[in-house]
PyMOL Python script that loads the backbone (N, CA, C, O; Angstrom):
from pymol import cmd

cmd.read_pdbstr("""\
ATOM      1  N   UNK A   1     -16.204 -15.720   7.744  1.00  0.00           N
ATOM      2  CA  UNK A   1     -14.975 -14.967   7.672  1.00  0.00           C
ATOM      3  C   UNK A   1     -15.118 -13.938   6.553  1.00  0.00           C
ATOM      4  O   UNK A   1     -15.781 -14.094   5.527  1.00  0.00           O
ATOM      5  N   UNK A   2     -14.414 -12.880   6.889  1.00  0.00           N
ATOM      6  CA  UNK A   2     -14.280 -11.677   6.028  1.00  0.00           C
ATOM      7  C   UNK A   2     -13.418 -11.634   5.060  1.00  0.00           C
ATOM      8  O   UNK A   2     -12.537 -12.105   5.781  1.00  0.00           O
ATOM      9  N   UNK A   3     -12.856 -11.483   4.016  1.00  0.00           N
ATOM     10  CA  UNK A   3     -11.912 -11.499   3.247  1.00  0.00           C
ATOM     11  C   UNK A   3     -11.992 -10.186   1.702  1.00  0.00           C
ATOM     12  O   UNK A   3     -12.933  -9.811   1.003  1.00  0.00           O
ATOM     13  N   UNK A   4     -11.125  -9.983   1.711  1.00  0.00           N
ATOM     14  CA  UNK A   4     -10.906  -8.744   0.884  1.00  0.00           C
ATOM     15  C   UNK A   4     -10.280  -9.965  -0.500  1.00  0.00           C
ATOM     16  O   UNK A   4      -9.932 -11.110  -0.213  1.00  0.00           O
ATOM     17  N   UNK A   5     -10.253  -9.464  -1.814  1.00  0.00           N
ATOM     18  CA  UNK A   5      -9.809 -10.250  -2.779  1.00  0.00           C
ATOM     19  C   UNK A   5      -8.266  -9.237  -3.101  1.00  0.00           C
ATOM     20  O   UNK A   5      -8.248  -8.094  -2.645  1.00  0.00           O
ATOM     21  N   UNK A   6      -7.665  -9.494  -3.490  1.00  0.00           N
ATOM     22  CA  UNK A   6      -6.115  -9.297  -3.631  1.00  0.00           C
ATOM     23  C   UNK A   6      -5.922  -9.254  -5.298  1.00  0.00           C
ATOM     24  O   UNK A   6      -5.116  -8.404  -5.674  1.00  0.00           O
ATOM     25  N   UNK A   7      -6.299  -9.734  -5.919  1.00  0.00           N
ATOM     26  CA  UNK A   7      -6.724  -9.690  -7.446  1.00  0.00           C
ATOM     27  C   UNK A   7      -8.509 -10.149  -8.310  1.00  0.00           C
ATOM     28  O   UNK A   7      -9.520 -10.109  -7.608  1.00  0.00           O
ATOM     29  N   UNK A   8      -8.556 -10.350  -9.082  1.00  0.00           N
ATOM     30  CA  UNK A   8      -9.425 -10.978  -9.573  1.00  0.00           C
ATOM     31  C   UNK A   8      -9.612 -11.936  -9.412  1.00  0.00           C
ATOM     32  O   UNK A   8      -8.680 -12.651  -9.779  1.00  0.00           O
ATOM     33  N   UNK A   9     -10.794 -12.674  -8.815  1.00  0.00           N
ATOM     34  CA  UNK A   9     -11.078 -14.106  -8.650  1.00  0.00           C
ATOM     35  C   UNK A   9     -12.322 -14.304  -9.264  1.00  0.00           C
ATOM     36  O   UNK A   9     -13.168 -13.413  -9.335  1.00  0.00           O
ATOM     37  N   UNK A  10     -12.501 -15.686  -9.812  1.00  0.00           N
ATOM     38  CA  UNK A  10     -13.702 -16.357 -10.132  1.00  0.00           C
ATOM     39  C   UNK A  10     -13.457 -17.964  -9.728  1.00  0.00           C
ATOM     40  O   UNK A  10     -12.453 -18.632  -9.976  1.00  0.00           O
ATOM     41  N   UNK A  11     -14.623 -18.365  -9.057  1.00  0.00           N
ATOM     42  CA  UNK A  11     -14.479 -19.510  -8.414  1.00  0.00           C
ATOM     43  C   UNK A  11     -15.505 -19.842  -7.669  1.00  0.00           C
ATOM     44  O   UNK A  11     -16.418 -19.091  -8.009  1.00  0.00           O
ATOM     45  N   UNK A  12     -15.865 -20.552  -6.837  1.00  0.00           N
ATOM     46  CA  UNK A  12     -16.964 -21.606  -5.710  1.00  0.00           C
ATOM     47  C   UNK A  12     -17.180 -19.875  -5.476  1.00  0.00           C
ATOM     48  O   UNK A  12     -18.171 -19.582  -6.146  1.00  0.00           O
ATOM     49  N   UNK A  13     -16.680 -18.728  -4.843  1.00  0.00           N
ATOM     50  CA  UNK A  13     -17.232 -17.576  -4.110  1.00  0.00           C
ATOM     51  C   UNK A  13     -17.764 -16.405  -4.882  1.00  0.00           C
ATOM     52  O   UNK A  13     -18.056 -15.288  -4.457  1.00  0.00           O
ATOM     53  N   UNK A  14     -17.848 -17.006  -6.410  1.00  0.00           N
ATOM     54  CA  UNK A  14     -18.227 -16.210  -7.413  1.00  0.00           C
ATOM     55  C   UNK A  14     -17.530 -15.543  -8.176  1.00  0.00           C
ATOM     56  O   UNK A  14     -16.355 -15.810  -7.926  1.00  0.00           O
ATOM     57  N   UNK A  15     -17.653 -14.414  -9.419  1.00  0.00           N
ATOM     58  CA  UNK A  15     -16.571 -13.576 -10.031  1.00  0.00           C
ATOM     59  C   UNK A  15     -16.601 -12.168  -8.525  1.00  0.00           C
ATOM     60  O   UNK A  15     -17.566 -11.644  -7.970  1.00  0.00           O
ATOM     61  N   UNK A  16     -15.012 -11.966  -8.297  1.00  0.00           N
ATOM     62  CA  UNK A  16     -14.841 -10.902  -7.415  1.00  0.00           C
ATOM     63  C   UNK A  16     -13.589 -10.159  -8.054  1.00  0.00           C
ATOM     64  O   UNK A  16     -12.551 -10.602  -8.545  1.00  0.00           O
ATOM     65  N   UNK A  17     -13.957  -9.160  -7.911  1.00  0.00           N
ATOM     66  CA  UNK A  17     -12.919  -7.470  -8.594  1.00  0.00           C
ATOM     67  C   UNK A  17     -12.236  -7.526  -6.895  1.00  0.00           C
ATOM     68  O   UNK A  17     -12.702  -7.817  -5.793  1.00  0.00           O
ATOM     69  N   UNK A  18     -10.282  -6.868  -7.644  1.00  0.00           N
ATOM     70  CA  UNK A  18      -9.473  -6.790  -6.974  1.00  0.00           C
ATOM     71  C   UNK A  18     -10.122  -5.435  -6.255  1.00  0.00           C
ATOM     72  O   UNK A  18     -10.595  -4.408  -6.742  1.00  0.00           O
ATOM     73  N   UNK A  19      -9.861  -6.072  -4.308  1.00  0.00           N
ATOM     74  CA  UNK A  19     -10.482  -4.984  -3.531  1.00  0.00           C
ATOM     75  C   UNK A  19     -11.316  -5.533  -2.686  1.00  0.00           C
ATOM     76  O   UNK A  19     -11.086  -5.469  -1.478  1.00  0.00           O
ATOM     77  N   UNK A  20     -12.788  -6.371  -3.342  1.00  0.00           N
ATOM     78  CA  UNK A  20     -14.077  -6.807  -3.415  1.00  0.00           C
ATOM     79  C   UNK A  20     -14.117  -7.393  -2.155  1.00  0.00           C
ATOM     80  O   UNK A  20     -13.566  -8.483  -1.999  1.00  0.00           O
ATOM     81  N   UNK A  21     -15.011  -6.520  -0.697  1.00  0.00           N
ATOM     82  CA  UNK A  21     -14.613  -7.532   0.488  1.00  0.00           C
ATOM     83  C   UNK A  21     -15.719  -8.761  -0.077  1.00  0.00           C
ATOM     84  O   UNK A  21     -15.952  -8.857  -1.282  1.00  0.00           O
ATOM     85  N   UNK A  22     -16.252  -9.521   0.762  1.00  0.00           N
ATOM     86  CA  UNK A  22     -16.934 -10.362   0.795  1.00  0.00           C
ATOM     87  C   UNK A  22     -16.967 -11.523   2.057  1.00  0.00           C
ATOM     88  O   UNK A  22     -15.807 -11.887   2.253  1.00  0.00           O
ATOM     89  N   UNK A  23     -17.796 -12.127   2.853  1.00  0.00           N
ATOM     90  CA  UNK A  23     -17.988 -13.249   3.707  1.00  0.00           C
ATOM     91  C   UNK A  23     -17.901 -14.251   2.923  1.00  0.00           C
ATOM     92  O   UNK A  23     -18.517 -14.243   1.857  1.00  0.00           O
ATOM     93  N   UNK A  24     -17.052 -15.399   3.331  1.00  0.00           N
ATOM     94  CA  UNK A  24     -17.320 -16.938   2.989  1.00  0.00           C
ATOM     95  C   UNK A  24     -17.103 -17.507   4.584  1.00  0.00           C
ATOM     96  O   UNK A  24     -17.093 -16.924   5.669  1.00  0.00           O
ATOM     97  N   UNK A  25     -16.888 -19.340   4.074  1.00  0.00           N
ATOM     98  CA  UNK A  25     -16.659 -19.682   4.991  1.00  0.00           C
ATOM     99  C   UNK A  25     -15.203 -19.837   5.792  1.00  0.00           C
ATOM    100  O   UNK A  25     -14.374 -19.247   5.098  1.00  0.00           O
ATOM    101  N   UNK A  26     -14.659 -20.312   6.799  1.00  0.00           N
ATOM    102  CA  UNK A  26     -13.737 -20.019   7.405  1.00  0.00           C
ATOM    103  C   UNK A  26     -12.477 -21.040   6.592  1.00  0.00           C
ATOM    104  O   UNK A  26     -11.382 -20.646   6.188  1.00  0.00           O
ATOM    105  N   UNK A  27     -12.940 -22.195   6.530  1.00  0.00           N
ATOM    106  CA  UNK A  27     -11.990 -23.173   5.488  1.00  0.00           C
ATOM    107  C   UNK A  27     -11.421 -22.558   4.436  1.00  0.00           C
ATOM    108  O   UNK A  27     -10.221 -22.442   4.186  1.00  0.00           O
ATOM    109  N   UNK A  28     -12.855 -21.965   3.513  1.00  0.00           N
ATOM    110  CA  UNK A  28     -12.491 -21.769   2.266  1.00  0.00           C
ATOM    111  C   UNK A  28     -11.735 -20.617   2.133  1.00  0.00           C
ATOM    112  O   UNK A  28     -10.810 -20.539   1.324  1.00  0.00           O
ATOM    113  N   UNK A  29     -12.210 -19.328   3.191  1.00  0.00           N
ATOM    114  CA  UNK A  29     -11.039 -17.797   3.546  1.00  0.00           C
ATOM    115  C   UNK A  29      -9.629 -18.444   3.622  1.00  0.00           C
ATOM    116  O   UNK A  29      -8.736 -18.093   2.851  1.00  0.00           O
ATOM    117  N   UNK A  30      -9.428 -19.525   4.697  1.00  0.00           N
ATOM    118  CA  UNK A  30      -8.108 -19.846   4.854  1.00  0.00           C
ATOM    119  C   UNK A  30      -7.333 -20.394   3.797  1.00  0.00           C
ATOM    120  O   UNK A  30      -6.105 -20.454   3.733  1.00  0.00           O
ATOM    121  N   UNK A  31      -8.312 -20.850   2.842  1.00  0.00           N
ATOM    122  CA  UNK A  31      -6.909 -21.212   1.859  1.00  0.00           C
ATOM    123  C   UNK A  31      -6.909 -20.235   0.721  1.00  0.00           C
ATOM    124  O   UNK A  31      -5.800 -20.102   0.203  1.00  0.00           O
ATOM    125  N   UNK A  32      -7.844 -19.543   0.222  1.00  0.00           N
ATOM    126  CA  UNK A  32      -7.602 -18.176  -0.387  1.00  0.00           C
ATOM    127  C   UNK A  32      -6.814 -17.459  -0.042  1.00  0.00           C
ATOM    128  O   UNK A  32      -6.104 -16.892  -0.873  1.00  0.00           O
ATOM    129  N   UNK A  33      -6.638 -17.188   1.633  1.00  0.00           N
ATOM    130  CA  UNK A  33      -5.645 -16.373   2.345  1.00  0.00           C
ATOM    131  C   UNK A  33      -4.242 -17.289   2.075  1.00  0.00           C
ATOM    132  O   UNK A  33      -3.477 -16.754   1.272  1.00  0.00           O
ATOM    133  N   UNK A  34      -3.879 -18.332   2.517  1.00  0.00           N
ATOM    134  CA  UNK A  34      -2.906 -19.045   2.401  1.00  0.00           C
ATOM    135  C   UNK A  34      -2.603 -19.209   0.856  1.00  0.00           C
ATOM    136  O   UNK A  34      -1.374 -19.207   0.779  1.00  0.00           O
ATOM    137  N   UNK A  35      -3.087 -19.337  -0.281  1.00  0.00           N
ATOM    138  CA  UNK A  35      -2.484 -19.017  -1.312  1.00  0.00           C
ATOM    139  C   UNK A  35      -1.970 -17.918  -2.318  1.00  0.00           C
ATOM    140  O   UNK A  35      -1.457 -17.902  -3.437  1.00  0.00           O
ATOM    141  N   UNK A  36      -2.567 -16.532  -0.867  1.00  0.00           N
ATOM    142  CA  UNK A  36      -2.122 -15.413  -1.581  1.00  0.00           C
ATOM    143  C   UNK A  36      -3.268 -14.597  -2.915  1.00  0.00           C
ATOM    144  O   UNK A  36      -2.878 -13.932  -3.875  1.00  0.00           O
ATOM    145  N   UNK A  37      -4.441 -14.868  -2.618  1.00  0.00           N
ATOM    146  CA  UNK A  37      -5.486 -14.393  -3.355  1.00  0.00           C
ATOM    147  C   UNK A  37      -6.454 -13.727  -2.651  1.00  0.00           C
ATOM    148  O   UNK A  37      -7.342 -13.150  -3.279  1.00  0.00           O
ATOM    149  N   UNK A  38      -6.426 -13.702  -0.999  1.00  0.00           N
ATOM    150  CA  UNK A  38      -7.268 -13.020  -0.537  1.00  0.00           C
ATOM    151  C   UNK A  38      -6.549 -12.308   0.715  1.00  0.00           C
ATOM    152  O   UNK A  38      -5.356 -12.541   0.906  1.00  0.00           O
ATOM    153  N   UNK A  39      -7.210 -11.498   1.518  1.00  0.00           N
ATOM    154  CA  UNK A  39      -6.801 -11.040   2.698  1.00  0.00           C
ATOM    155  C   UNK A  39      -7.946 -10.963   3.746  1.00  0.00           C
ATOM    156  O   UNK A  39      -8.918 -10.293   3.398  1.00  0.00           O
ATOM    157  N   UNK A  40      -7.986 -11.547   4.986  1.00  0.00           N
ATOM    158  CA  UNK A  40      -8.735 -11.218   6.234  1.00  0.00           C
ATOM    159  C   UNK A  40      -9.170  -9.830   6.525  1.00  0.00           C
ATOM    160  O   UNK A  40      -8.321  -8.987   6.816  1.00  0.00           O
ATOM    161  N   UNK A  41     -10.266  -9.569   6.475  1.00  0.00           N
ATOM    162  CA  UNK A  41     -10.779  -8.326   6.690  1.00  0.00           C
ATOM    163  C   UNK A  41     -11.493  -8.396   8.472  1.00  0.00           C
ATOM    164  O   UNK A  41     -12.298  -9.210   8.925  1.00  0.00           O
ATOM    165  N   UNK A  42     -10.793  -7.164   9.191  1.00  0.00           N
ATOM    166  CA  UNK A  42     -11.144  -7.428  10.664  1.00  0.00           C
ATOM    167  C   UNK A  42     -12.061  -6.406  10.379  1.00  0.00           C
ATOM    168  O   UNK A  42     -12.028  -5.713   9.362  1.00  0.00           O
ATOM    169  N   UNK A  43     -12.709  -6.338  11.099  1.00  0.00           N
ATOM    170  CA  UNK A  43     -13.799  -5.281  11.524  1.00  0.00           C
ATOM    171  C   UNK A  43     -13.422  -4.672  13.423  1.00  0.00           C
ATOM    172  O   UNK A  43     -13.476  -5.284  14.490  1.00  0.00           O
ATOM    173  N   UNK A  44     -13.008  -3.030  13.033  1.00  0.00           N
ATOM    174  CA  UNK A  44     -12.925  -1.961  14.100  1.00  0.00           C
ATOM    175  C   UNK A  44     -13.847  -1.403  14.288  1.00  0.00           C
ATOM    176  O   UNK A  44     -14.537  -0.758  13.499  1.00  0.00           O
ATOM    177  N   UNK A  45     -14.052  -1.708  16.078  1.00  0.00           N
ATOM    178  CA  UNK A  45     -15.488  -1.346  16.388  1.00  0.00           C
ATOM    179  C   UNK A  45     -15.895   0.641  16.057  1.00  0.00           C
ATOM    180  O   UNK A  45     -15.506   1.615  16.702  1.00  0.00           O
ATOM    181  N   UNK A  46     -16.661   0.586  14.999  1.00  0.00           N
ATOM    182  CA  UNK A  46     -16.513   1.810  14.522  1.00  0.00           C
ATOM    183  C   UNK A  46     -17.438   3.230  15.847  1.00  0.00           C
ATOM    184  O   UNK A  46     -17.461   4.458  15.936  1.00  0.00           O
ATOM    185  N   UNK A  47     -18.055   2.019  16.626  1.00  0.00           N
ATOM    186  CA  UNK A  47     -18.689   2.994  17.853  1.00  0.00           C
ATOM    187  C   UNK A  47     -17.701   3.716  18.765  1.00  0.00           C
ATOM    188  O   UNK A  47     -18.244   4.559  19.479  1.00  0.00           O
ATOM    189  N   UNK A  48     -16.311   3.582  18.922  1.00  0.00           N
ATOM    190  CA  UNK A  48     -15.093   3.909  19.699  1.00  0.00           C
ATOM    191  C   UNK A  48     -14.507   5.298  18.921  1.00  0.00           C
ATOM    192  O   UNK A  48     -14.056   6.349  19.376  1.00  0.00           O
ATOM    193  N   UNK A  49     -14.684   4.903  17.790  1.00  0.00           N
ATOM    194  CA  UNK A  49     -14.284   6.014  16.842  1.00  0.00           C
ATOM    195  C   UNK A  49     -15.007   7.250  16.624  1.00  0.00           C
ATOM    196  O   UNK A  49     -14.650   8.404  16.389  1.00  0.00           O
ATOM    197  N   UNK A  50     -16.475   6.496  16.814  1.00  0.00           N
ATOM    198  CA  UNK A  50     -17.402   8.209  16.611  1.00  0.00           C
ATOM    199  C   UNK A  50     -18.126   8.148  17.962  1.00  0.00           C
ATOM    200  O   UNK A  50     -19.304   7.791  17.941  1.00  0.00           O
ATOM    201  N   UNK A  51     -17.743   8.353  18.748  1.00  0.00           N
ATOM    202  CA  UNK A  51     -18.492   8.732  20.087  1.00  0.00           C
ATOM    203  C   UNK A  51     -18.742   9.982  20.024  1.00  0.00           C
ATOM    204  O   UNK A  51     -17.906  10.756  19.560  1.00  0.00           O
ATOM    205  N   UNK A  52     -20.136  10.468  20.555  1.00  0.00           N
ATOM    206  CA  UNK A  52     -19.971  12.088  20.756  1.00  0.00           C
ATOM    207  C   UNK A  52     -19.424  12.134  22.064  1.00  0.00           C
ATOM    208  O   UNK A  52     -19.273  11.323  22.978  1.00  0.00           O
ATOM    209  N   UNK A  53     -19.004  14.142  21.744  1.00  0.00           N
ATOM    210  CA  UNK A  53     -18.248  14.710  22.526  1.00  0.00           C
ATOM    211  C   UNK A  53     -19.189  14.885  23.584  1.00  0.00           C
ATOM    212  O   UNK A  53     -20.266  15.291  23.147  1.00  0.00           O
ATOM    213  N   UNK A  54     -19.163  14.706  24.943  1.00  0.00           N
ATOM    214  CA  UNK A  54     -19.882  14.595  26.536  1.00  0.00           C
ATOM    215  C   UNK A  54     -20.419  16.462  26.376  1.00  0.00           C
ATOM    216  O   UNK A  54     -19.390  17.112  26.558  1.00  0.00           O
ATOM    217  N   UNK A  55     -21.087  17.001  26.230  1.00  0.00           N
ATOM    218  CA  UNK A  55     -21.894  17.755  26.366  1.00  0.00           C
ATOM    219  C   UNK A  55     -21.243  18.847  27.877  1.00  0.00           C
ATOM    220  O   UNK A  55     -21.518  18.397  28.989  1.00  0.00           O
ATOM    221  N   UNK A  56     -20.473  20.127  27.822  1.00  0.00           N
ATOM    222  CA  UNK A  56     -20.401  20.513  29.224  1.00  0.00           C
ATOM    223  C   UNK A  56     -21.755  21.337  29.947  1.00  0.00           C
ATOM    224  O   UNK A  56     -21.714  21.672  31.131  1.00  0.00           O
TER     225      UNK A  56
END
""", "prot")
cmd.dss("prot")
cmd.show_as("cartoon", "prot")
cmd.util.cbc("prot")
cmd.orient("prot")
């Protein structure tokens, strides 16, 4: 799981600066997220966004 940090953390996922995405595992995202110290980071398929223009 993806997770963005929401403030400063230091802990089991290391020292992380407010912002700081980072992967952990899905347990440990969920209760970071559930106590309000982290946020779920989705990933938008960025290939939809930069398609080239079809050539006339």
């Amino acid at each position: 799981m993806k997770i963005r940090a929401l403030g400063i953390l230091s802990g089991a996922s290391g020292d992380r600066e407010k912002g700081e995405e980072f992967v952990v595992d899905k347990e440990y995202g969920a209760g970071l997220i559930a106590r309000g110290y982290a946020e779920e980071v989705t990933e938008v398929a960025a290939e939809k966004a930069t398609k080239p223009a079809k050539a006339d």
